[in-house]
C-alpha positions in Angstrom: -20.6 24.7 -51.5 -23.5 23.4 -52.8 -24.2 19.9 -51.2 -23.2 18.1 -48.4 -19.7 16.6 -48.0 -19.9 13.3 -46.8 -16.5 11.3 -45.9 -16.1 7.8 -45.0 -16.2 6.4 -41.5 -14.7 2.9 -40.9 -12.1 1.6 -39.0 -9.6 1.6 -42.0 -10.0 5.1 -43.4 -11.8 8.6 -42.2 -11.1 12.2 -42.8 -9.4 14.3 -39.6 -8.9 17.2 -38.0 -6.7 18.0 -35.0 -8.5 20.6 -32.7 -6.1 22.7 -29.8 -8.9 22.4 -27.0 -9.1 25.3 -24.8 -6.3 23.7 -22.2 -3.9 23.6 -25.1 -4.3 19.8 -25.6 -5.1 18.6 -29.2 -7.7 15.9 -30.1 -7.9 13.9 -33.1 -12.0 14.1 -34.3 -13.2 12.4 -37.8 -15.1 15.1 -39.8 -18.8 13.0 -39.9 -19.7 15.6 -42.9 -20.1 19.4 -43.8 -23.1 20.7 -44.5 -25.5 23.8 -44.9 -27.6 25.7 -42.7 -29.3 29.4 -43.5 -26.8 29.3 -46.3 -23.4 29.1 -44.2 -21.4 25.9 -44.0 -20.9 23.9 -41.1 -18.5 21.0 -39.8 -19.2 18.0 -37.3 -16.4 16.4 -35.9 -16.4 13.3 -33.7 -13.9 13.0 -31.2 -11.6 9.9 -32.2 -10.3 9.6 -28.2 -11.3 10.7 -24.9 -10.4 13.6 -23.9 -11.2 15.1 -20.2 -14.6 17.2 -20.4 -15.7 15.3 -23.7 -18.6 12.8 -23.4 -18.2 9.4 -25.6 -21.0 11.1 -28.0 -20.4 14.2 -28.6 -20.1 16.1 -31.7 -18.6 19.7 -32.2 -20.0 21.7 -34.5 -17.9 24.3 -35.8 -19.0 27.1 -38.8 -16.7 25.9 -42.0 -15.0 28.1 -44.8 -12.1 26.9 -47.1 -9.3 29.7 -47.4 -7.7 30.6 -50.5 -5.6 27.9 -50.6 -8.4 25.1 -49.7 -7.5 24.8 -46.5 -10.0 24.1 -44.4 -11.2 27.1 -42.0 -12.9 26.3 -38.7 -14.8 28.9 -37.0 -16.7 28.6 -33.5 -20.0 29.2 -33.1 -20.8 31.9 -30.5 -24.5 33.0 -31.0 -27.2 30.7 -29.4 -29.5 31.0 -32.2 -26.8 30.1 -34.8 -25.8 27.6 -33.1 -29.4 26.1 -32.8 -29.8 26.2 -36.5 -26.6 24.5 -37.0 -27.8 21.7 -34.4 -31.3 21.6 -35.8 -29.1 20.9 -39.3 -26.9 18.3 -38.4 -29.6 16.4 -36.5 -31.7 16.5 -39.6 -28.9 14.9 -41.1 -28.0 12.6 -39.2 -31.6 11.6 -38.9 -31.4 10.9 -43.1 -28.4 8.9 -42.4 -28.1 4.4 -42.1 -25.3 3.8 -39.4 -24.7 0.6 -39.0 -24.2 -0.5 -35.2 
């Protein structure tokens, strides 16, 4: 993957993912975009609901690889300092980015 994936975010249309959290409920999140960070891929999702435990603005951030098939491959992010880089990446990002309100 060479570039960041962007996907559209309106009311009508966005892409989703369906994560099993870690009490075995699932939560519907809207991948924002996947991008690259000391040349791994990464995901952020945005919760689409509330869920218990998850604040209104939080984003995971997951490490992304496609399998075989092109399925989409989620991965958590255990080490700190990855995880920092992959933080410090997004919120470049989404610094670069025009939201409207």
């Amino acid at each position: 993957m060479n570039e960041n994936k962007q996907f559209p975010m309106d009311d009508e249309s966005y892409v989703a993912v369906e994560l099993t959290l870690d009490d075995g409920s699932t939560l519907e999140c809207a991948v924002l975009t996947v991008y690259k960070a000391d040349d791994k891929d990464y995901i952020a999702l945005l919760p689409m609901a509330e869920a218990e435990g998850v604040e209104d603005d939080e984003v995971f951030l997951y490490r992304y690889s496609e399998a075989e098939d092109g399925a989409p491959v989620l991965d958590d992010i255990e080490d700190d300092a990855e995880y920092d880089v992959a933080a410090d990446a997004f919120e470049a990002w989404l610094a670069e980015q025009d939201f409207e309100d």
